[in-house]
N, C-alpha and C positions, 0 to 999 in steps of 0.2 A: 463525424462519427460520435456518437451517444448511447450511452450506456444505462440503463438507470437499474435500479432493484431497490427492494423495499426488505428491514426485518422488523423479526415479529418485534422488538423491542426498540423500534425504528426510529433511527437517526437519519433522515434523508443521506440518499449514496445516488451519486453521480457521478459520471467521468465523460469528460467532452475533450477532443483532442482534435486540434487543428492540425492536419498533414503531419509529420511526423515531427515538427520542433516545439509545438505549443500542448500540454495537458494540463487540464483542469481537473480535480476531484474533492469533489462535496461527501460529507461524509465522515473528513478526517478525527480519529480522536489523540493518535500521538504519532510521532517519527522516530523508529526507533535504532535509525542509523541512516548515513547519507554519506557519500563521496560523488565525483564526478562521471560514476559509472553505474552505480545502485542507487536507489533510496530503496528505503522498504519500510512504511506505514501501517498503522493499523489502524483500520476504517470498521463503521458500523457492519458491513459484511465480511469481514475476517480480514487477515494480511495482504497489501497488495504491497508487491514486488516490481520496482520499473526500473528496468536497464537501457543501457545505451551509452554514448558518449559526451562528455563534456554538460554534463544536466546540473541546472543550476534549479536553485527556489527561489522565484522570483518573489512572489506572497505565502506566507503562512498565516493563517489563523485559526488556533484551535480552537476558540472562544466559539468563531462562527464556524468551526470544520472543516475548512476550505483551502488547498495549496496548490499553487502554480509554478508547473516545470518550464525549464526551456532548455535544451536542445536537443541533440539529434538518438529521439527513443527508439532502442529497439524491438523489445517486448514489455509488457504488462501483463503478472499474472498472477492470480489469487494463491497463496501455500494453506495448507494445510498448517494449523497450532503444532507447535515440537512440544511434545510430552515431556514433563518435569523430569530429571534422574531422579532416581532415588530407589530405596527397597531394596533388598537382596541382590545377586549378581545373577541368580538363576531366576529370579523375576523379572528384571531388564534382559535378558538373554530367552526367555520364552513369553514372556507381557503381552 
């Protein structure tokens, strides 16, 4: 299974995933938190979030963008950026 997308300020984005224990994604620019059940990265097309069990990094390079999971994923999914706090309470409360 392969995924590809291009942005307008384009970093090549790729994701190739071997059956459920091997994923590859081109693209990467940082990690910005990891355990045995999340990573969640931020790639040239916005945050991808990968869940599942027992997920290891096998390769990271952010030089080349490129990092390799392995084990058993359950989903993969793009989030939406979280909006900075800040401002008034009645601006975060109707913003």
């Amino acid at each position: 299974m392969a995924y590809e997308t291009s942005a307008m300020n384009a970093t090549y984005h790729h994701l190739e995933m071997d059956g459920r224990e091997k994923l590859t994604v081109a693209g990467v620019e940082d990690v910005e938190r990891f355990d045995e059940s999340c990573i969640v990265m931020t790639t040239s097309a916005g945050e991808l979030v990968v869940t599942g069990e027992q997920l290891h990094i096998g390769k990271l390079s952010l030089d080349g963008g490129e990092l390799h999971v392995d084990g058993r994923i359950d989903s993969i999914s793009y989030e939406e950026p979280t909006r900075e706090r800040g401002g008034s309470l009645l601006s975060r409360l109707f913003g």
